[in-house]
PyMOL Python script that loads the backbone (N, CA, C, O; Angstrom):
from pymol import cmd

cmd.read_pdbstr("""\
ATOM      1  N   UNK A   1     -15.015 -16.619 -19.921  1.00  0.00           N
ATOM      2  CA  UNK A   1     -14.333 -16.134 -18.733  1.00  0.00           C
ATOM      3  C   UNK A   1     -14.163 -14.617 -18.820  1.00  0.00           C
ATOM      4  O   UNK A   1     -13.584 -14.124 -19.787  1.00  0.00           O
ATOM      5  N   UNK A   2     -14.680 -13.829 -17.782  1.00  0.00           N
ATOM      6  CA  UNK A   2     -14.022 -12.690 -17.750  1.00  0.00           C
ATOM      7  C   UNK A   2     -12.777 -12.340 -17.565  1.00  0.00           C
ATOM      8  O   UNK A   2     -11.910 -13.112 -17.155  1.00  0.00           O
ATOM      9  N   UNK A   3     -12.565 -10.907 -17.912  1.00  0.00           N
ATOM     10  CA  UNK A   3     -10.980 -10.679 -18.378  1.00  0.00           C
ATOM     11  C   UNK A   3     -11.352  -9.873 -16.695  1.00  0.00           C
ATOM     12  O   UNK A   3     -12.325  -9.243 -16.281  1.00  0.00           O
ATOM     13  N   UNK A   4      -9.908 -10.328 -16.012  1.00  0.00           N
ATOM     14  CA  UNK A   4      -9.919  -9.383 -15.066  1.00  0.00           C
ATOM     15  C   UNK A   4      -8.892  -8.348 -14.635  1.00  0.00           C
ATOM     16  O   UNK A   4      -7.700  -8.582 -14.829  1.00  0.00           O
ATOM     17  N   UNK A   5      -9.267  -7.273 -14.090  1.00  0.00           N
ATOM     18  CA  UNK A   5      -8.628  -6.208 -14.607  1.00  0.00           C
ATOM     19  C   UNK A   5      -8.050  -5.598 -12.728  1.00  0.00           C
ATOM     20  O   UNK A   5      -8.683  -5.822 -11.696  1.00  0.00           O
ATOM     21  N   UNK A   6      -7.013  -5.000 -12.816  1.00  0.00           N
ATOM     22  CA  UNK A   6      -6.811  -4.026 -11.389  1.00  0.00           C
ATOM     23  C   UNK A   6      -6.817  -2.491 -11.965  1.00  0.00           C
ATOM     24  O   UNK A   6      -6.676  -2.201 -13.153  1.00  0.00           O
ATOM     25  N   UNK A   7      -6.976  -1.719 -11.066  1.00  0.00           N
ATOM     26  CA  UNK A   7      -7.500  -0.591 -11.042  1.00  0.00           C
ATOM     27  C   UNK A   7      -6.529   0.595 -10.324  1.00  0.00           C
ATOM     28  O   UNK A   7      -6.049   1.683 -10.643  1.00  0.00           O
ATOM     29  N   UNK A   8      -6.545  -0.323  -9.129  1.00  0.00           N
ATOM     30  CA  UNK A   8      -5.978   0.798  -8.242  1.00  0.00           C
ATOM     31  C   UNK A   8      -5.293  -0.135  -6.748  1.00  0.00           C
ATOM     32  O   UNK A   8      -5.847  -0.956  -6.017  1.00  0.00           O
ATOM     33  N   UNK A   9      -3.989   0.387  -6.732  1.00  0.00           N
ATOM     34  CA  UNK A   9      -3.598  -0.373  -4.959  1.00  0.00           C
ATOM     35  C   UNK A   9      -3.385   0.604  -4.415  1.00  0.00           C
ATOM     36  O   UNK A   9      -2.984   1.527  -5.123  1.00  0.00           O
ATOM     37  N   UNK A  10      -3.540   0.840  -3.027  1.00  0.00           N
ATOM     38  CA  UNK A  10      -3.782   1.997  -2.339  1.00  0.00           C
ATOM     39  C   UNK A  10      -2.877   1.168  -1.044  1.00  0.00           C
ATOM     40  O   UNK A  10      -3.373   0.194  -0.477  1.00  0.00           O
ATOM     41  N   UNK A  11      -1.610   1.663  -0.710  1.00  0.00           N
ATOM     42  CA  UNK A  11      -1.054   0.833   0.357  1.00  0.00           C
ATOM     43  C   UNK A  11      -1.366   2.275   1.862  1.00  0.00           C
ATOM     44  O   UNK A  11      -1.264   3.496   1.738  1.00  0.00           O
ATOM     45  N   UNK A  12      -1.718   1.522   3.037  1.00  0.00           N
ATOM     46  CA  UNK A  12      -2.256   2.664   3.383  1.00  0.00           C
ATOM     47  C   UNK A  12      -2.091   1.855   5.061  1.00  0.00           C
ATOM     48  O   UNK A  12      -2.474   2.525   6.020  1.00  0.00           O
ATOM     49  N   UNK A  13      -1.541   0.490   5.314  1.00  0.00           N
ATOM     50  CA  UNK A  13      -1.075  -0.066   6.125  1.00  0.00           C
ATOM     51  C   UNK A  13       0.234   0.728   6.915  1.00  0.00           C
ATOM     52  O   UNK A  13       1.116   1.340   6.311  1.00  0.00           O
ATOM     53  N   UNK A  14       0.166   0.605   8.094  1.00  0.00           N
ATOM     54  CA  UNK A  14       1.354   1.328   8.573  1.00  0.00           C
ATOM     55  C   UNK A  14       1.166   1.036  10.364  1.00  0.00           C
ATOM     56  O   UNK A  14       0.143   1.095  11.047  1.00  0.00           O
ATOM     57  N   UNK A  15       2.189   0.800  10.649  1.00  0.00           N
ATOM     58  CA  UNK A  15       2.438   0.650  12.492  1.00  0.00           C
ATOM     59  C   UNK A  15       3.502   1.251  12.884  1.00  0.00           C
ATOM     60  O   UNK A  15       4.628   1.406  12.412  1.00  0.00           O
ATOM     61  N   UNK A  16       2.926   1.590  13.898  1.00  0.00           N
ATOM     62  CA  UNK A  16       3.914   2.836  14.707  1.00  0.00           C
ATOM     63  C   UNK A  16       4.540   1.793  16.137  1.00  0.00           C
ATOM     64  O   UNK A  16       3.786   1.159  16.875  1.00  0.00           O
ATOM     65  N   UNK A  17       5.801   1.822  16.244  1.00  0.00           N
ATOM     66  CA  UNK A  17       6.520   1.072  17.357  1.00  0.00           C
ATOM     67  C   UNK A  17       7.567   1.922  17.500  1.00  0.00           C
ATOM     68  O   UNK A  17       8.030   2.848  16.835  1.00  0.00           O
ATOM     69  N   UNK A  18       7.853   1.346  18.607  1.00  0.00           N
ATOM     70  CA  UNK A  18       9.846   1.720  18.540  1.00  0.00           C
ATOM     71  C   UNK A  18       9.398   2.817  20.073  1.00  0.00           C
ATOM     72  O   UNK A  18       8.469   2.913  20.874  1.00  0.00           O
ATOM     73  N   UNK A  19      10.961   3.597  19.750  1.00  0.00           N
ATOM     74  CA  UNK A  19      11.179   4.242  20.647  1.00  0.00           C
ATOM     75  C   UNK A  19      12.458   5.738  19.958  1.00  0.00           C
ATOM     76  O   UNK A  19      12.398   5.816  18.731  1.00  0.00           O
ATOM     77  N   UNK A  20      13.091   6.391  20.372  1.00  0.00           N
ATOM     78  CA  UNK A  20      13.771   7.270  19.757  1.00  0.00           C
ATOM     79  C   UNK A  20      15.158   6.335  19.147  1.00  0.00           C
ATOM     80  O   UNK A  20      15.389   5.128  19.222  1.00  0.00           O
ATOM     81  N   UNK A  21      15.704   7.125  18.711  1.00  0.00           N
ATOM     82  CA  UNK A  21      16.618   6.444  17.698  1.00  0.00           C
ATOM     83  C   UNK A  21      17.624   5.310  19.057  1.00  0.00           C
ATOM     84  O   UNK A  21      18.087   4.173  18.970  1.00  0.00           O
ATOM     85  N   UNK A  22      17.608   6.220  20.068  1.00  0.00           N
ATOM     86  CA  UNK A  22      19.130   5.771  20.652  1.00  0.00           C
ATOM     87  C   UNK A  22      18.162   4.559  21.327  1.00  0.00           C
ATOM     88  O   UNK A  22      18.846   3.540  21.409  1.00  0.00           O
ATOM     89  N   UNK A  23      17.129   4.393  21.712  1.00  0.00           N
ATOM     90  CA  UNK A  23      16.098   3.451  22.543  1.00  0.00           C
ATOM     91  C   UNK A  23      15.688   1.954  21.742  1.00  0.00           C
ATOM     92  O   UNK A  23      15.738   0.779  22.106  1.00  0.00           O
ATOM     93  N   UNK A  24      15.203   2.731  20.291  1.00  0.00           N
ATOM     94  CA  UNK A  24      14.268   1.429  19.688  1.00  0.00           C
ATOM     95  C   UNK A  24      15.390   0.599  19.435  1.00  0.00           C
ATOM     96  O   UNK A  24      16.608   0.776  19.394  1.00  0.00           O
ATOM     97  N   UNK A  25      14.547  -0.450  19.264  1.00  0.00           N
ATOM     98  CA  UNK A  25      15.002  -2.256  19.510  1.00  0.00           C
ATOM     99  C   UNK A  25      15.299  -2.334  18.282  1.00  0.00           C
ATOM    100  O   UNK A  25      15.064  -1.356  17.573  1.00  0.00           O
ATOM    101  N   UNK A  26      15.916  -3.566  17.692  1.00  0.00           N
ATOM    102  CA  UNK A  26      16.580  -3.949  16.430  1.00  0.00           C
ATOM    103  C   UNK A  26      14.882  -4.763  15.665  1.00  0.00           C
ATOM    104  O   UNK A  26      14.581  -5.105  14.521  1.00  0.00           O
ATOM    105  N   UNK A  27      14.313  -4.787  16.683  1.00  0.00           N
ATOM    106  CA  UNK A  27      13.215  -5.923  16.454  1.00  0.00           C
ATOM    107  C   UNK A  27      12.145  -5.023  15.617  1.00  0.00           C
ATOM    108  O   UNK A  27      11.712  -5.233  14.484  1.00  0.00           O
ATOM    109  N   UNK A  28      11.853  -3.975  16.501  1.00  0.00           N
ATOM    110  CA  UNK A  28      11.084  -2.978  16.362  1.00  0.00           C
ATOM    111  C   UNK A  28      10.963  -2.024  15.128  1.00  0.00           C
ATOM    112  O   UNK A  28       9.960  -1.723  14.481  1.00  0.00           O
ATOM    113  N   UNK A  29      12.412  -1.586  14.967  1.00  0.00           N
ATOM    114  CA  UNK A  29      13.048  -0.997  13.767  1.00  0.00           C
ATOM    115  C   UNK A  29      12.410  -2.221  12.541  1.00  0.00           C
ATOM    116  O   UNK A  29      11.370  -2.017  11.914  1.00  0.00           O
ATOM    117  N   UNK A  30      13.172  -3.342  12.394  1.00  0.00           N
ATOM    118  CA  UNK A  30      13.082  -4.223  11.310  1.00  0.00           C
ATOM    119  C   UNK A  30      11.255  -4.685  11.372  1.00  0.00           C
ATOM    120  O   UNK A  30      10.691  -5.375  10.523  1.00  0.00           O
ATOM    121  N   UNK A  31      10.762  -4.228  12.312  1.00  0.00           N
ATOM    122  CA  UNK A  31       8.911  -4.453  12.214  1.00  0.00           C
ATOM    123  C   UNK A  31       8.441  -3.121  11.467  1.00  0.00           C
ATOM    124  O   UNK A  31       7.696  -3.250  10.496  1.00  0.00           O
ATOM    125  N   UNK A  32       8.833  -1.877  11.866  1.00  0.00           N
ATOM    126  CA  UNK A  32       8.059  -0.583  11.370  1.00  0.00           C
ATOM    127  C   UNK A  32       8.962  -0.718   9.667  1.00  0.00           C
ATOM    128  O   UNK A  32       8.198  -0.193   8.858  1.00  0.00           O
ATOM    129  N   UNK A  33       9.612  -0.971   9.294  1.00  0.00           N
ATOM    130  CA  UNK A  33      10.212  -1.054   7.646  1.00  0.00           C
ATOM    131  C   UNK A  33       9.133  -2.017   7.091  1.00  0.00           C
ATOM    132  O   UNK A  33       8.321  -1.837   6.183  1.00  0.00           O
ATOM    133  N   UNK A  34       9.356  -3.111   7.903  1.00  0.00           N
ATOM    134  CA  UNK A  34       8.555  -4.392   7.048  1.00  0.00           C
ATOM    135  C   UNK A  34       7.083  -4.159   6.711  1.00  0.00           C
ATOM    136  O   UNK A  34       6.633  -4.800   5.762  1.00  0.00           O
ATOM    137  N   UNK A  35       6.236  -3.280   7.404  1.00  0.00           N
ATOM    138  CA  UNK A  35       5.073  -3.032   7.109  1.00  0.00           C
ATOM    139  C   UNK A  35       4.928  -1.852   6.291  1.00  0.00           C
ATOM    140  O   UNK A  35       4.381  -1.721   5.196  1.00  0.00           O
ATOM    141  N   UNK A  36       5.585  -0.928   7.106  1.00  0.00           N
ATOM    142  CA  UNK A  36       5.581   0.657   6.125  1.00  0.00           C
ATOM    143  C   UNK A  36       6.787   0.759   4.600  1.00  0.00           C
ATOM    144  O   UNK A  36       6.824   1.708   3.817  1.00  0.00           O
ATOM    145  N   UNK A  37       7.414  -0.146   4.550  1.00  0.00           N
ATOM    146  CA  UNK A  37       8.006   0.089   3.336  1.00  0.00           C
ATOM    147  C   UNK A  37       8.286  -1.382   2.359  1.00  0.00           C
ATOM    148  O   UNK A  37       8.482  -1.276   1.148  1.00  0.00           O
ATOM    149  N   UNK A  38       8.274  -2.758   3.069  1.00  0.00           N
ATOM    150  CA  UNK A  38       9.073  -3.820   2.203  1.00  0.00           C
ATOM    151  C   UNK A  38       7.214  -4.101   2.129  1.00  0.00           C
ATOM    152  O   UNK A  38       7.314  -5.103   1.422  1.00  0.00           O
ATOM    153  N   UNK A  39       6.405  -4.025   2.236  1.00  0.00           N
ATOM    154  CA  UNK A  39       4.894  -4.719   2.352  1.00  0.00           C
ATOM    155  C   UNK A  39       4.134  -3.976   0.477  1.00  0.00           C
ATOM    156  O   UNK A  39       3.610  -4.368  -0.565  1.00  0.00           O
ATOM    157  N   UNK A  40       4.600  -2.756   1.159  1.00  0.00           N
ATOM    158  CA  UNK A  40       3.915  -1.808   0.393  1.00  0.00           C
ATOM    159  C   UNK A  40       5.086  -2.250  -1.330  1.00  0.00           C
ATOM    160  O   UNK A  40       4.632  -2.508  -2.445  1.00  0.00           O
ATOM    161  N   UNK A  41       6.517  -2.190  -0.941  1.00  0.00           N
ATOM    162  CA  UNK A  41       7.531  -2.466  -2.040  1.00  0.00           C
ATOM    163  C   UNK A  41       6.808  -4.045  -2.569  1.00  0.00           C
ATOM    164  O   UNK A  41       6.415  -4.048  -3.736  1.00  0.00           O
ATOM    165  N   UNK A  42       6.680  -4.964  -2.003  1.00  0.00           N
ATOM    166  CA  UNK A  42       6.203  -6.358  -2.537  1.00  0.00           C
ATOM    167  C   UNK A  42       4.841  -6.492  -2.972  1.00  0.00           C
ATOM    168  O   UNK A  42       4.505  -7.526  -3.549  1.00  0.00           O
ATOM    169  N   UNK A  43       3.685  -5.193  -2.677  1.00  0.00           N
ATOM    170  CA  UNK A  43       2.868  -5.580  -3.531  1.00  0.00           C
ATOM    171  C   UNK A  43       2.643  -4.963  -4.981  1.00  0.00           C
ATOM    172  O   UNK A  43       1.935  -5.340  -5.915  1.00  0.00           O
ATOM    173  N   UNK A  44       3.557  -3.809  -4.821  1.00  0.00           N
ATOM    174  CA  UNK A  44       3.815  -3.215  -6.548  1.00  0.00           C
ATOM    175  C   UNK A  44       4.712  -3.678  -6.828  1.00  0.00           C
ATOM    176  O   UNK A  44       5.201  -2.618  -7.219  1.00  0.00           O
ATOM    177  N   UNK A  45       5.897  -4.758  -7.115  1.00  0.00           N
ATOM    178  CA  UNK A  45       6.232  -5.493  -7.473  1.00  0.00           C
ATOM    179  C   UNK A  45       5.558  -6.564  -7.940  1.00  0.00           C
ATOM    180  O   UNK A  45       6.026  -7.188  -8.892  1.00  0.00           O
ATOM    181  N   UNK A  46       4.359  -6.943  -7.349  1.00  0.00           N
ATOM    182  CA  UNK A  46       3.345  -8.077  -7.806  1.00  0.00           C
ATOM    183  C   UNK A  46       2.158  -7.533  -9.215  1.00  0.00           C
ATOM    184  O   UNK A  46       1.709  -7.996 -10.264  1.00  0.00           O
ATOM    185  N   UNK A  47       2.059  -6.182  -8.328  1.00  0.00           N
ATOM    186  CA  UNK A  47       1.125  -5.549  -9.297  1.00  0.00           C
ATOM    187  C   UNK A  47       1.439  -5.322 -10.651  1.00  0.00           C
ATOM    188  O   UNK A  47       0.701  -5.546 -11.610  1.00  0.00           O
ATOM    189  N   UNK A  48       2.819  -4.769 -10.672  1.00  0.00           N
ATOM    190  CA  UNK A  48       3.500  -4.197 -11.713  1.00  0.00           C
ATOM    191  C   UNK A  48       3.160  -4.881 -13.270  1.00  0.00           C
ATOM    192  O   UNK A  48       2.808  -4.091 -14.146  1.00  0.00           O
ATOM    193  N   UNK A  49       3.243  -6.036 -13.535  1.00  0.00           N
ATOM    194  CA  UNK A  49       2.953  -6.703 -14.659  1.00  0.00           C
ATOM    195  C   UNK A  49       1.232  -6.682 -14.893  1.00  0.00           C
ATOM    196  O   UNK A  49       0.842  -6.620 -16.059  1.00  0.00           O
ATOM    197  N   UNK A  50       0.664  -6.710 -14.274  1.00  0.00           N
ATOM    198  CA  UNK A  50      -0.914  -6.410 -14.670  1.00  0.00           C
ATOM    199  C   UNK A  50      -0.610  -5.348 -15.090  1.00  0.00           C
ATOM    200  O   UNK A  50      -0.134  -5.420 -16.223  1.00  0.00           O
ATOM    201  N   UNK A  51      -0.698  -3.886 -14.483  1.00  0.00           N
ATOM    202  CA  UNK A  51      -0.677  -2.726 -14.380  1.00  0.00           C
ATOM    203  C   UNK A  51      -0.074  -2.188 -15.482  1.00  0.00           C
ATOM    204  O   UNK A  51      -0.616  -1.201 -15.978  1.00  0.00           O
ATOM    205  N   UNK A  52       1.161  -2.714 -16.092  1.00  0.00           N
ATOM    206  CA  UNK A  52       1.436  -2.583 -17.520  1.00  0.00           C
ATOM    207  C   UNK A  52       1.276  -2.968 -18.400  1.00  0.00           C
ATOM    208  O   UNK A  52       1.763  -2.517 -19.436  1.00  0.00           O
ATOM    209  N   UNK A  53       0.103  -4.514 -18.286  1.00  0.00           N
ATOM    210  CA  UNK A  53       0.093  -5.442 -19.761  1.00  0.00           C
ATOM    211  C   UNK A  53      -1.306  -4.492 -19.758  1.00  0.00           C
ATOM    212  O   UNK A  53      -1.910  -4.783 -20.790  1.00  0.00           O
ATOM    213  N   UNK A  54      -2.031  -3.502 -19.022  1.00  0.00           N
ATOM    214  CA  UNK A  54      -3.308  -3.312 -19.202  1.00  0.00           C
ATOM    215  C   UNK A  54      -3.057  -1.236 -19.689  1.00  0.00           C
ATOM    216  O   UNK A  54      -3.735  -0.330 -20.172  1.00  0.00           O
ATOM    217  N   UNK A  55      -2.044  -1.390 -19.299  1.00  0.00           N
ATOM    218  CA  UNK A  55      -1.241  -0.011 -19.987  1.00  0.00           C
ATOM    219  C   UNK A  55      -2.303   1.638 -18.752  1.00  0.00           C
ATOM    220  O   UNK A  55      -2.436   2.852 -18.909  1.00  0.00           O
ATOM    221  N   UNK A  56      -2.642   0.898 -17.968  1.00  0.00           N
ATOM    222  CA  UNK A  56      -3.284   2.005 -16.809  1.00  0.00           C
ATOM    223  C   UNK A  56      -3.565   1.109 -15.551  1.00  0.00           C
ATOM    224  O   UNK A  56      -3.765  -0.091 -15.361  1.00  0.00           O
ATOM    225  N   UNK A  57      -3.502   2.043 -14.913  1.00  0.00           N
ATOM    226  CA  UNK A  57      -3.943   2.125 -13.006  1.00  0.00           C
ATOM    227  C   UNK A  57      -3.168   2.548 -12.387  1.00  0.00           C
ATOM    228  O   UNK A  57      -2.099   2.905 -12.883  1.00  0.00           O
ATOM    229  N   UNK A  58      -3.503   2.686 -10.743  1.00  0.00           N
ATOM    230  CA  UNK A  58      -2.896   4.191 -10.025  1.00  0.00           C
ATOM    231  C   UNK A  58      -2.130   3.186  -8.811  1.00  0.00           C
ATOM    232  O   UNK A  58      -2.537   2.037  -8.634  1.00  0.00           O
ATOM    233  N   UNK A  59      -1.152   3.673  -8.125  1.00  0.00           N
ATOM    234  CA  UNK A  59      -0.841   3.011  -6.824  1.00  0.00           C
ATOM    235  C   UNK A  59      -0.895   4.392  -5.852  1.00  0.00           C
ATOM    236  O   UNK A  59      -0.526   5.449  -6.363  1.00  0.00           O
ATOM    237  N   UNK A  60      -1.149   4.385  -5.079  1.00  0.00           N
ATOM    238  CA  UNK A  60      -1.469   5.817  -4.162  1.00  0.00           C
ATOM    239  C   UNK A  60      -0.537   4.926  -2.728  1.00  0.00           C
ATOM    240  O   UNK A  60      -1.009   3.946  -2.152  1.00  0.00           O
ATOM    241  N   UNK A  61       0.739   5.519  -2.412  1.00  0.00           N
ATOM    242  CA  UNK A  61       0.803   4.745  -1.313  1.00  0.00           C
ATOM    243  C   UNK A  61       1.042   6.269  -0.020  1.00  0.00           C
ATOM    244  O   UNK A  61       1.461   7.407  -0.235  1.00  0.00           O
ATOM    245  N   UNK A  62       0.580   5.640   1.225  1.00  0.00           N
ATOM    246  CA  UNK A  62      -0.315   7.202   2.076  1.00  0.00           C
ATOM    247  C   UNK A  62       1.124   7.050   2.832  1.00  0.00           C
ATOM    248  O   UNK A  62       1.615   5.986   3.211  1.00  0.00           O
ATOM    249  N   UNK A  63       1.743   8.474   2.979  1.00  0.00           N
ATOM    250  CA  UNK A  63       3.033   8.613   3.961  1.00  0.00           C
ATOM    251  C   UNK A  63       2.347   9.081   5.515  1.00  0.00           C
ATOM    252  O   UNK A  63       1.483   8.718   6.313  1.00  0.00           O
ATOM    253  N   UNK A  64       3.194   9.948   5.354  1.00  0.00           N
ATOM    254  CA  UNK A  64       2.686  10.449   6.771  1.00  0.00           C
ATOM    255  C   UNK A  64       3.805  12.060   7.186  1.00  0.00           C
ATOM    256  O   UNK A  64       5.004  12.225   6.961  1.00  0.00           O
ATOM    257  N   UNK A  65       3.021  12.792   7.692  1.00  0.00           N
ATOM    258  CA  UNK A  65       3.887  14.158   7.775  1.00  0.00           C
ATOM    259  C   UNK A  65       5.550  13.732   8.367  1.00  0.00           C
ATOM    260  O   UNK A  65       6.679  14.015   7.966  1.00  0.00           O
ATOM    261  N   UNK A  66       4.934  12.793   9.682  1.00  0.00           N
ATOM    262  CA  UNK A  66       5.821  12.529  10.484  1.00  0.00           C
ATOM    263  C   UNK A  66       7.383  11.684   9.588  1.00  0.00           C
ATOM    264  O   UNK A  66       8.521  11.447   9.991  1.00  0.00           O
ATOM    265  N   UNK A  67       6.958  11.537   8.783  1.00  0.00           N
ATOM    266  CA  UNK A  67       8.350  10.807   7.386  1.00  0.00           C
ATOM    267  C   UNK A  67       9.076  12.229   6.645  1.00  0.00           C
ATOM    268  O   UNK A  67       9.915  12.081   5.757  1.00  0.00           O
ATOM    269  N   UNK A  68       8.675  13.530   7.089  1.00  0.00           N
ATOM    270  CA  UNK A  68       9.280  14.882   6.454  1.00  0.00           C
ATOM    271  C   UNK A  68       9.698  15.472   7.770  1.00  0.00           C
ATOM    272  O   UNK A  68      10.719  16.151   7.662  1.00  0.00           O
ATOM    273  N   UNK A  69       9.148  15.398   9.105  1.00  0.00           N
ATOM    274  CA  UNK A  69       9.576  16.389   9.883  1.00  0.00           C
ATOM    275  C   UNK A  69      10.123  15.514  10.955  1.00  0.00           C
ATOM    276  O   UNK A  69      10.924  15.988  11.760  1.00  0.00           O
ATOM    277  N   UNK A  70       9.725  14.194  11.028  1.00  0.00           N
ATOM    278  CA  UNK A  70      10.065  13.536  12.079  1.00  0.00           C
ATOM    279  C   UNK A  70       9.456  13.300  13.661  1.00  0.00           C
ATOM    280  O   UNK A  70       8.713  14.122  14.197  1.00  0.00           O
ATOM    281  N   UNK A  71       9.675  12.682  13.978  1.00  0.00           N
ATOM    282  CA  UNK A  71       9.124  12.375  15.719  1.00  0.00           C
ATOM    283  C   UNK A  71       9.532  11.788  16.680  1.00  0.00           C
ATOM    284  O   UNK A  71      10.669  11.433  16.367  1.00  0.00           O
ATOM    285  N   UNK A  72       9.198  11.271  18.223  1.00  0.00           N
ATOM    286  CA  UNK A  72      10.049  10.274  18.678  1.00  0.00           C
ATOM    287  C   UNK A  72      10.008   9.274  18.261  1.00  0.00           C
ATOM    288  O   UNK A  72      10.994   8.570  18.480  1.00  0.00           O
ATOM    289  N   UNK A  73       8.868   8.682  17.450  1.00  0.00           N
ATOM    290  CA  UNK A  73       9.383   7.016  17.550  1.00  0.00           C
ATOM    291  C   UNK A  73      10.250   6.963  16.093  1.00  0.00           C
ATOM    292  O   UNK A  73       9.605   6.897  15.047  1.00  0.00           O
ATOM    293  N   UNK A  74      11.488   6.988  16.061  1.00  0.00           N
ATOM    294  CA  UNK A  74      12.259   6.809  15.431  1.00  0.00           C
ATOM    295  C   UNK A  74      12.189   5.764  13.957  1.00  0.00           C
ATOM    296  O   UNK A  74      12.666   5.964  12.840  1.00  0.00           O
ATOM    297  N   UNK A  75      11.436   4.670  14.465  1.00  0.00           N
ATOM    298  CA  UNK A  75      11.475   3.475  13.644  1.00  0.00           C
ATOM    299  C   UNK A  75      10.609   4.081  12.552  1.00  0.00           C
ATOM    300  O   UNK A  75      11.001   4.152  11.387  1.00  0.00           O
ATOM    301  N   UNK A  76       9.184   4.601  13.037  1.00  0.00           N
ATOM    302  CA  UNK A  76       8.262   4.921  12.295  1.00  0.00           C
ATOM    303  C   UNK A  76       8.496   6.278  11.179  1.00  0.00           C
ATOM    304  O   UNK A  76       8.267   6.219   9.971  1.00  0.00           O
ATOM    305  N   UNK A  77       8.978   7.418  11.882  1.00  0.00           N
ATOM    306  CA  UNK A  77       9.588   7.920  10.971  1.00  0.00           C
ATOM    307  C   UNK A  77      10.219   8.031   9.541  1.00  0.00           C
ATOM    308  O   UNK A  77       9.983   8.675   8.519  1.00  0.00           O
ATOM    309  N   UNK A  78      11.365   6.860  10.058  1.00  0.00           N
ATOM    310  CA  UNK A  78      12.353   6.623   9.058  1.00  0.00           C
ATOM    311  C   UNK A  78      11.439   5.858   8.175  1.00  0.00           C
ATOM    312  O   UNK A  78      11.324   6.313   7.036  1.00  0.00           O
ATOM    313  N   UNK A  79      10.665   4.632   8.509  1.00  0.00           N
ATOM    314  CA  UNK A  79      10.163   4.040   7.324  1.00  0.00           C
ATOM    315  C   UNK A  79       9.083   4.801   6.693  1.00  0.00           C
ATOM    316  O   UNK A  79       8.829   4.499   5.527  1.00  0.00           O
ATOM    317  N   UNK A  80       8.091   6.155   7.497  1.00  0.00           N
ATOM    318  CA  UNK A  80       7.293   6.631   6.495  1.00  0.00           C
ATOM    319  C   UNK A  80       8.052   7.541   5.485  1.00  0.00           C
ATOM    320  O   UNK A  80       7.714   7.605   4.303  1.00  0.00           O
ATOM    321  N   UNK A  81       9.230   8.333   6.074  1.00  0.00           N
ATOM    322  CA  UNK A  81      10.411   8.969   5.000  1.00  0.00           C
ATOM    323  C   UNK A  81      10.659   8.028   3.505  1.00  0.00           C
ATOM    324  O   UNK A  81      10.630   8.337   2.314  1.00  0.00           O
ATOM    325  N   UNK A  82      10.887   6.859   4.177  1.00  0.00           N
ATOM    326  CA  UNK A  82      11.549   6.205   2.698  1.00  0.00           C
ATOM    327  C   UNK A  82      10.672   5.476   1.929  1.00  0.00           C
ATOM    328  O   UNK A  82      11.067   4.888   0.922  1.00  0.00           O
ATOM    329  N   UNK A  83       8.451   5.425   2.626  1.00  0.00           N
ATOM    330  CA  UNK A  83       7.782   5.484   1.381  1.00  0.00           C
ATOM    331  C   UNK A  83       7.616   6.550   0.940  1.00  0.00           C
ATOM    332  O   UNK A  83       7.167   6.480  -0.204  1.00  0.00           O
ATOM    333  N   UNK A  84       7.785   7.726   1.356  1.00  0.00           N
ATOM    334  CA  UNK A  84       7.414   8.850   0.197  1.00  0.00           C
ATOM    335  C   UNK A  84       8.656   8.745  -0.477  1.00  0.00           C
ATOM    336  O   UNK A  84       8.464   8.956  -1.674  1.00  0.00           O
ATOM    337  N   UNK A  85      10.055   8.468  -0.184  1.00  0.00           N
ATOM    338  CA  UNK A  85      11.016   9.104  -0.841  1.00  0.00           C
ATOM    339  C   UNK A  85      11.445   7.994  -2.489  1.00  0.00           C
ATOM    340  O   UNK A  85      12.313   8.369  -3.277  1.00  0.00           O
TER     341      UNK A  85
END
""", "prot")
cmd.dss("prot")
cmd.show_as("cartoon", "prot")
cmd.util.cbc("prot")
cmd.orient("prot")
């Protein structure tokens, strides 16, 4: 059997919804987190034990400017802020 190995996760998934802070929906908000931050959080949590019993590999996860300076859609923002942060 081959030994199999990971390398690299690259989370790079992301959806833009919502509306400005005072507008977007509760629905909307809890959709732009779940993809841009709890998706990306649950698969290096999965990864994590390979990734250290093999003592290397990279996770690259892609933000977005709009998570440092901000924009209208509110939802999206906030969750690309808190994957870079």
């Amino acid at each position: 059997m081959h030994n199999k190995t990971l390398h690299i996760i690259v989370n790079l998934a992301g959806t833009s919804c919502g509306d400005t802070i005072s507008n977007v929906s509760d629905e909307d908000w809890r959709y732009s987190f779940d993809i841009n931050v709890t998706a990306p959080m649950q698969l290096i949590r999965w990864a994590s034990p390979y990734l250290k019993r093999q003592n290397k590999g990279r996770i690259i996860n892609v933000g977005s400017p709009v998570g440092i300076i901000g924009a209208r859609k509110a939802s999206y923002a906030a969750s690309k802020a808190a994957l870079i942060c």
